[in-house]
matplotlib code that plots the C-alpha trace (Angstrom):
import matplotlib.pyplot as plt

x = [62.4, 65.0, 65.5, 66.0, 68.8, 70.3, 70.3, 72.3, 74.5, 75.8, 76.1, 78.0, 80.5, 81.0, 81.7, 84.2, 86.5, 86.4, 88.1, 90.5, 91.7, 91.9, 92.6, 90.6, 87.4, 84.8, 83.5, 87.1, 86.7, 83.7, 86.0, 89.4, 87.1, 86.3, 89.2, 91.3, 88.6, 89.7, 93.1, 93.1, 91.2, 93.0, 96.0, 94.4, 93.1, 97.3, 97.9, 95.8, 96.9, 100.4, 99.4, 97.5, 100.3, 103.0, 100.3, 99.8, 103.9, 104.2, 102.0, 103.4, 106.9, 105.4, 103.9, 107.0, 108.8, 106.2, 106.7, 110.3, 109.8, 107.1, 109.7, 112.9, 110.8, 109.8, 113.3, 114.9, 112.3, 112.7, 116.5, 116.3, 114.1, 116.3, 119.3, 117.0, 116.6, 119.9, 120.2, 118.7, 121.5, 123.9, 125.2, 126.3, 126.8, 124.8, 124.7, 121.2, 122.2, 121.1, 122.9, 121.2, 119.1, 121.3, 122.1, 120.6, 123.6, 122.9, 119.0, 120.2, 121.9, 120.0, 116.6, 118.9, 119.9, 123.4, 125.7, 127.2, 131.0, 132.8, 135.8, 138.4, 141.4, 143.7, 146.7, 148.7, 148.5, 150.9, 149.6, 148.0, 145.4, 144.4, 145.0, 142.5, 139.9, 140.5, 138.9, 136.5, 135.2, 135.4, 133.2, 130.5, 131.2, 130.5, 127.2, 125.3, 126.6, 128.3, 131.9, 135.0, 138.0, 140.6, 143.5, 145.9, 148.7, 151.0, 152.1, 152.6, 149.9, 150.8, 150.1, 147.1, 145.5, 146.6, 145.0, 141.6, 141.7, 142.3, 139.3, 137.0, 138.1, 137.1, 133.6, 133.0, 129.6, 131.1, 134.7, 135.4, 139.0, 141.4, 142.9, 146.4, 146.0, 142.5, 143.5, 145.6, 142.6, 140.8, 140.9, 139.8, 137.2, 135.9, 136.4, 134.6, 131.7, 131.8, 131.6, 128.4, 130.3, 129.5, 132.7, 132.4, 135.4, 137.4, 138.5, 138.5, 135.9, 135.8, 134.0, 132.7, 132.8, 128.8, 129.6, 132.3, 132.8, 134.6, 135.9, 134.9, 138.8, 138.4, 136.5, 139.5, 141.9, 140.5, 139.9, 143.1, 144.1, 142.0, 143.4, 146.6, 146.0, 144.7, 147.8, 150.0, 148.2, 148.6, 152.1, 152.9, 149.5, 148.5, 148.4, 152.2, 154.9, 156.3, 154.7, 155.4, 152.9, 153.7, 151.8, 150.8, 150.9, 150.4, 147.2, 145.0, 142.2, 142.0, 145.8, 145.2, 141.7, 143.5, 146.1, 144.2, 141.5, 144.2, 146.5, 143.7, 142.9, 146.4, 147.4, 144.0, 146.9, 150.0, 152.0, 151.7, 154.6, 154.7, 157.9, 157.1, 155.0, 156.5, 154.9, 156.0, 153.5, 152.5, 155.7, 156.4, 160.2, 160.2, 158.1, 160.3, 163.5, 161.7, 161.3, 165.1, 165.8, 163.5, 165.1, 168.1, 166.3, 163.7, 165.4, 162.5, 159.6, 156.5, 154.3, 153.8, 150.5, 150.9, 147.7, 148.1, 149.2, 150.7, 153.3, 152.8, 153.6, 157.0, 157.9, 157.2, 159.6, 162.2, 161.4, 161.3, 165.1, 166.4, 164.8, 162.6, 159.1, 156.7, 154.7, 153.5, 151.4, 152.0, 154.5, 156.4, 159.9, 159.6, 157.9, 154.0, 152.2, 148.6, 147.5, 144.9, 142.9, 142.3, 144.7, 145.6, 149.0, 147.6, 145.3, 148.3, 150.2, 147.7, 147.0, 150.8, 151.2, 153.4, 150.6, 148.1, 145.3, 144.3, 141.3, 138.8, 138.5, 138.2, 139.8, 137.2, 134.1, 135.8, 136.9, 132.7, 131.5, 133.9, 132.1, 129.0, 128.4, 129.3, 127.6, 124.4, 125.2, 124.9, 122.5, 120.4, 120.0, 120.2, 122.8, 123.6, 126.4, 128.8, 128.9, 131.2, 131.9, 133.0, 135.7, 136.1, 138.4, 140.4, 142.5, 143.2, 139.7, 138.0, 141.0, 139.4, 136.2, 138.5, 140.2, 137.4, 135.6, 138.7, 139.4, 135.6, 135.9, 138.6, 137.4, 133.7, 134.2, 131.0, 128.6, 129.5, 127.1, 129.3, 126.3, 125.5, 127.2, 130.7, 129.6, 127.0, 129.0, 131.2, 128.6, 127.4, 130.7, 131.2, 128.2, 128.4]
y = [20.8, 18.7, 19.7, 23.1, 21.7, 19.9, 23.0, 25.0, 22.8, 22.7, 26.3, 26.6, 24.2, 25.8, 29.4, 27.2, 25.6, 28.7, 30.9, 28.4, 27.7, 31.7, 32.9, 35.8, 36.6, 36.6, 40.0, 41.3, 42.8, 44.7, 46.4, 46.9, 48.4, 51.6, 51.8, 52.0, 54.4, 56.7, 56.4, 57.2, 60.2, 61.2, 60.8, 63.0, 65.6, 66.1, 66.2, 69.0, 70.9, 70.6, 71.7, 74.5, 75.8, 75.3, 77.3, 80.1, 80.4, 80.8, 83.2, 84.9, 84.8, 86.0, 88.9, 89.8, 89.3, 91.9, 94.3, 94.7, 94.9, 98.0, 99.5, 98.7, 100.4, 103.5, 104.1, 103.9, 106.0, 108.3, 108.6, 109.2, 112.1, 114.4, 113.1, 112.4, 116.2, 116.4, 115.0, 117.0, 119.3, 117.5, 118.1, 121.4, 121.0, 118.2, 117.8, 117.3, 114.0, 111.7, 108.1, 105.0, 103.0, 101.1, 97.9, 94.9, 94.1, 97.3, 96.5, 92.8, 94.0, 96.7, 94.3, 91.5, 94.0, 93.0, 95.2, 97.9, 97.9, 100.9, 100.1, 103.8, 103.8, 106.8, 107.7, 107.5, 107.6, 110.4, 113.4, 115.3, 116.0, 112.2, 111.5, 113.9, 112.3, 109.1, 110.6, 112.4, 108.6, 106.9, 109.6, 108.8, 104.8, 105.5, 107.9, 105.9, 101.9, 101.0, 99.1, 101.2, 99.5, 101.9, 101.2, 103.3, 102.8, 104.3, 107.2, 104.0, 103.3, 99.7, 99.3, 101.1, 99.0, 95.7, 97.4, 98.2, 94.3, 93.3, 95.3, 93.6, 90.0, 91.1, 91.2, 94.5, 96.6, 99.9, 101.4, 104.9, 105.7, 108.3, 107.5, 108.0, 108.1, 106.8, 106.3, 103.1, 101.8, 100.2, 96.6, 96.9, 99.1, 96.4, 94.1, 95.8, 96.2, 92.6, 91.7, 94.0, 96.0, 100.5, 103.1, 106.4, 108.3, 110.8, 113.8, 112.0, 110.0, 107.6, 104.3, 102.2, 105.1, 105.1, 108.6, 111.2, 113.1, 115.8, 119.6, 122.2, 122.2, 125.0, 127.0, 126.5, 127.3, 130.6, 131.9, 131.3, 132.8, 135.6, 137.0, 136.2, 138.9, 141.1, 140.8, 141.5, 144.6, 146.0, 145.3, 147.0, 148.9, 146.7, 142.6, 142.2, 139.8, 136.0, 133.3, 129.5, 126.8, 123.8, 120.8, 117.8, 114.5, 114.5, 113.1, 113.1, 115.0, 116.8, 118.6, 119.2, 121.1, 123.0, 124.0, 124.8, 126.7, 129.0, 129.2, 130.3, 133.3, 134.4, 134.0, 136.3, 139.0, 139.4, 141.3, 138.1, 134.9, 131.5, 130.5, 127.4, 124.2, 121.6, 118.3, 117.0, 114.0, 115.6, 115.3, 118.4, 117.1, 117.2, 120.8, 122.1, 121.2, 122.6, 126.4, 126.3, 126.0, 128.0, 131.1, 130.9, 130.5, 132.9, 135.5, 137.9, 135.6, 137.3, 134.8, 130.6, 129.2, 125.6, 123.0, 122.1, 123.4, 120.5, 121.9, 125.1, 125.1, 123.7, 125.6, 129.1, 127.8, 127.3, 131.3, 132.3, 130.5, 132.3, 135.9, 135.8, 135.5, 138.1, 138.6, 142.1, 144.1, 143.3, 146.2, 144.7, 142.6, 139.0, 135.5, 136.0, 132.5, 131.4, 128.1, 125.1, 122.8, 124.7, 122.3, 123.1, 124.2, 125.8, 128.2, 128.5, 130.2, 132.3, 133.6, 134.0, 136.3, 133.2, 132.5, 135.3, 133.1, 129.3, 127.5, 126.2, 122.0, 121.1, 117.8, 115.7, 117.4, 116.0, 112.7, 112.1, 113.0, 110.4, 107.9, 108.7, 109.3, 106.1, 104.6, 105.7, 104.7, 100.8, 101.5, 101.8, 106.1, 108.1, 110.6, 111.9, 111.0, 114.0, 115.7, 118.5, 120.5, 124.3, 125.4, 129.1, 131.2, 132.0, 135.5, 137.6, 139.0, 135.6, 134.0, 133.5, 132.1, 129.5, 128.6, 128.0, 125.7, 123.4, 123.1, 122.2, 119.2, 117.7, 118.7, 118.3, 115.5, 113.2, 116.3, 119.0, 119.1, 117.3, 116.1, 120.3, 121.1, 123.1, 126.4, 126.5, 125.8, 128.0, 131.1, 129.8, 130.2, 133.5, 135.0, 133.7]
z = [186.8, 186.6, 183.1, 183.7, 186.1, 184.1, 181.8, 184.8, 185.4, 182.2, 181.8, 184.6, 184.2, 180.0, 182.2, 184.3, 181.5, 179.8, 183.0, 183.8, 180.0, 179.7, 183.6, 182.6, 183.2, 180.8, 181.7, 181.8, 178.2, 179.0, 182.0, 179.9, 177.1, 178.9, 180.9, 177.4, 176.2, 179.3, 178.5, 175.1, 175.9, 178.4, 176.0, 173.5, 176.5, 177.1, 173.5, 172.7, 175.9, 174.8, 171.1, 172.6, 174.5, 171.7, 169.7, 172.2, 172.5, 169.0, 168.5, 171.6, 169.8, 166.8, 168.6, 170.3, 166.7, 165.1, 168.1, 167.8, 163.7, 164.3, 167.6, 164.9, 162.3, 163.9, 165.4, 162.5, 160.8, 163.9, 163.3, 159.7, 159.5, 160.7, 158.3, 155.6, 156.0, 156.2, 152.9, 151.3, 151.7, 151.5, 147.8, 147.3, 143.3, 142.7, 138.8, 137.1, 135.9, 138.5, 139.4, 138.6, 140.7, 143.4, 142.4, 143.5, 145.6, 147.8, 148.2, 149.3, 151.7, 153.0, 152.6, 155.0, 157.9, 157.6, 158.9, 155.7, 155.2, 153.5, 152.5, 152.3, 150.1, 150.6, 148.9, 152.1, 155.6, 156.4, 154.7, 158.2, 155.8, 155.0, 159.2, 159.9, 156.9, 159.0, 161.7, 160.3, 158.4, 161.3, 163.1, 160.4, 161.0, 164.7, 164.2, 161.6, 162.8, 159.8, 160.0, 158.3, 157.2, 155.6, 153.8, 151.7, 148.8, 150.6, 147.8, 145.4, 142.4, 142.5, 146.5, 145.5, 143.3, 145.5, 148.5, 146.6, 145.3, 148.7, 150.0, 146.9, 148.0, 151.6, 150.2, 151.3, 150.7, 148.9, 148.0, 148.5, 146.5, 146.7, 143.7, 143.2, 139.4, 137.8, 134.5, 136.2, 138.0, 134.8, 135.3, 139.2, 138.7, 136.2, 139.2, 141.4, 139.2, 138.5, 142.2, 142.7, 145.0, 143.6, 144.0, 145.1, 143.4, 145.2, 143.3, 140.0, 137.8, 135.1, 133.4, 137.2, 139.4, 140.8, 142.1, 142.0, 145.6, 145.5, 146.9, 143.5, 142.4, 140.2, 142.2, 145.2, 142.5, 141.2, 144.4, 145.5, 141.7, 142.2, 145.6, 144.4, 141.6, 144.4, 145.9, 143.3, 142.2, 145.9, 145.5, 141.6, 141.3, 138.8, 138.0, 137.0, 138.9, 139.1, 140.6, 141.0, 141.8, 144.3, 142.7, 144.4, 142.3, 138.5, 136.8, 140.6, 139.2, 142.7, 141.2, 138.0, 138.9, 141.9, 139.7, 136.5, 138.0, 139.5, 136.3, 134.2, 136.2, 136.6, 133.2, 132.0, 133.0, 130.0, 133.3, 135.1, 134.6, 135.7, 136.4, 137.2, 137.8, 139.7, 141.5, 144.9, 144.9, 148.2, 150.1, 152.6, 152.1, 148.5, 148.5, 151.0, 148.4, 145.9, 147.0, 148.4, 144.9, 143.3, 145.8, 143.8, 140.3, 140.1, 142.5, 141.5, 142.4, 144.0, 145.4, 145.6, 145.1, 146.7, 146.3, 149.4, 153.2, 153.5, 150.9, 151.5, 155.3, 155.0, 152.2, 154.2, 156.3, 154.3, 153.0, 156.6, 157.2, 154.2, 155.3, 152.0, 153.6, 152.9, 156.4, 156.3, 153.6, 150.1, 149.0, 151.8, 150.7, 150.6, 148.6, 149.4, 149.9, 149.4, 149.6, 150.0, 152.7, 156.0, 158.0, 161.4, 160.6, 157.4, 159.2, 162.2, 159.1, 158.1, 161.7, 162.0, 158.9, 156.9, 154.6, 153.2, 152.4, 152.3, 151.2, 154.4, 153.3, 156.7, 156.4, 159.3, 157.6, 154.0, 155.5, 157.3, 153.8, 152.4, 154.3, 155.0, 150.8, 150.4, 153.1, 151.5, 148.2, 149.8, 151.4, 148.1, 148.2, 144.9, 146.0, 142.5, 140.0, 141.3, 144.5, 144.9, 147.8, 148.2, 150.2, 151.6, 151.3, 154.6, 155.2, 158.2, 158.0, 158.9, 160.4, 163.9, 163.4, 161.2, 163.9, 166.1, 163.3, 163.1, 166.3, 167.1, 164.5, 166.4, 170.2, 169.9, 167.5, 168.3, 167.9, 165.0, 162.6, 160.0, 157.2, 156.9, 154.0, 154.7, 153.7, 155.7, 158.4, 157.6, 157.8, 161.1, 162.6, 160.6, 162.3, 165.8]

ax = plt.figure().add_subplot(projection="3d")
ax.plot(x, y, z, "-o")
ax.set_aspect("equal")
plt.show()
């Protein structure tokens, strides 16, 4: 008994060193132990919550992501059925010979969804013909989202090719160039190509152009050629007189075809002369200067072909001054005029009697085309090596319906039917 005292005793006073050397408990371990267990878990419990939820939001994101791609995806499929459509017509002398693939360049950028640039190069901005391009491009710019810079060499092949650099350092997707002479544009061309950046040629081709885009020069120039032998042969009774031909600017493709195609029908007739050929590098001043001087030498001079309205229109004035404008029937006195590009004024002149003809280019639908063409060309689309399009031939018989087709490009702008080609336009206004 009082060994098993003894025995308690001493255990008890072991327990009570031990607490006061370590002021803790002995059975304090035994507490802490799940108390840290709890915590830990309860650490881990808001870990995983938090994981969860980051988890759940991304996926949320991700769906919102994929639902947007598929609502992107079937919009823009949804807007480019109908132009896809559209096309389909849109070359109305396609040639055979297809372009090659895009380049890479294009598919990069079209793969990225970055915004396309066209970069436009015109000869100048003065011509009424090039203003009203301008706002036929920027039409296209506004109805397909692409950004339009334009630029011109202001009548100067130098300025030109300085202008087209200019547009290659700005990095932009596609050039579209109304050259002022091609044959000058070797080195840049060579630029461009080296820069990834295609070239849609305007009126003229050569080595770097992706695709020539075009009005069917010769065709324009032998209809205007043809009805100018109609005229003449109501006037004599047969294809005999003197005619004269305002040029534009010498070695533009778009000039020589105009004035070629219309030479070689008039000259299929020995009773027909050319007096003469003359450029004006498209300057109403300088045409105008021209026929007051070719009054006094060609003094029997039947009719002026000019290559453009813009020539044309300014030189019936001149005639009209000097009381040597033909504005009645053929066998009437007087310098009988036919002409070129559908302008405003142009088709004013023919509804006026000061012109007998001129060639429908309908300078907006040209200008949309001259943006839009290239436009899909960086955008990776096949759209030919040449695309050409047909002009129509405008007298007093269709002079109305004219009228009413120009003055709808410019008036109901943001909704003609610009990517129709032009001569199907032109018979729907024909037939209305």
């Amino acid at each position: 008994m009082k060994r098993a005292l003894m025995v308690t005793l001493g255990l008890m006073l072991s327990l009570a060193i031990v607490t006061a050397c370590t002021g803790t408990p002995t059975a304090a371990p035994a507490t802490q132990a799940p108390k840290a267990t709890e915590a830990a878990k309860a650490t881990e419990a808001a870990k995983a919550t938090e994981a969860a939820k980051a988890t759940e939001a991304a996926k949320a994101t991700e769906a919102a992501k994929a639902t947007e791609a598929v609502t992107a995806t079937v919009a823009a499929k949804a807007t480019e059925t109908p132009k896809a459509t559209e096309a389909v017509k849109a070359t109305e002398a396609v040639t055979a010979t297809m372009a090659p693939a895009a380049t890479a360049a294009a598919k990069t950028t079209e793969a990225a969804g970055k915004q396309i640039t066209v970069g436009l190069v015109q000869i100048d901005l003065s011509n009424p013909y090039h203003l009203g391009e301008v706002d036929g491009a920027k039409e296209a710019a506004r109805r397909f989202g692409f950004e339009l810079k334009v630029t011109s060499g202001e009548g100067d092949v130098n300025k030109q090719i300085q202008a087209v650099e200019n547009m290659i350092n700005q990095k932009v997707d596609v050039l579209s160039i109304n050259f002022i002479d091609i044959k000058a544009f070797g080195p840049t061309l060579a630029k461009a190509k080296a820069a990834n950046i295609p070239v849609v040629c305007l009126h003229s081709s050569a080595d770097g152009c992706t695709t020539m885009l075009g009005f069917d020069e010769l065709y324009t120039g032998r209809m205007d050629g043809e009805y100018a032998v109609k005229l003449l042969t109501q006037r004599y009774g047969e294809a005999k007189g003197e005619v004269a031909n305002l040029q534009g600017l010498l070695g533009q493709g778009l000039n020589e075809q105009r004035t070629g195609g219309f030479i070689d029908v008039v000259t299929q007739n020995p009773g027909i002369k050319v007096d003469a050929k003359e450029p004006t590098n498209w300057d109403p001043n300088k045409a105008a200067n021209i026929c007051e001087t070719w009054l006094t030498a060609y003094p029997k001079l039947d009719l002026i072909y000019g290559n453009s309205d813009s020539l044309t229109v300014p030189c019936a004035n001149v005639l009209k001054r000097a009381d040597k404008l033909n504005t009645g029937t053929p066998k009437d006195p007087g310098i009988m005029i036919v002409s070129v590009d559908g302008t405003e004024s142009g088709l004013q002149a023919v509804k006026q009697g000061m012109m007998k003809t001129t060639v429908l280019l309908a300078p907006q639908h040209s200008g949309f085309w001259k943006a839009w063409i290239p436009y899909r060309v960086a955008k990776g689309e096949d759209v030919g090596k040449e695309v050409l399009i047909k002009g129509a031939l405008i007298t007093q018989d269709n002079i109305d319906p004219a009228l009413k087709l120009a003055a709808d490009q410019v008036n109901q702008i943001q909704t003609f039917p610009f990517e129709k080609p032009l001569s199907d336009i032109v018979n729907m206004y024909m037939n209305q």
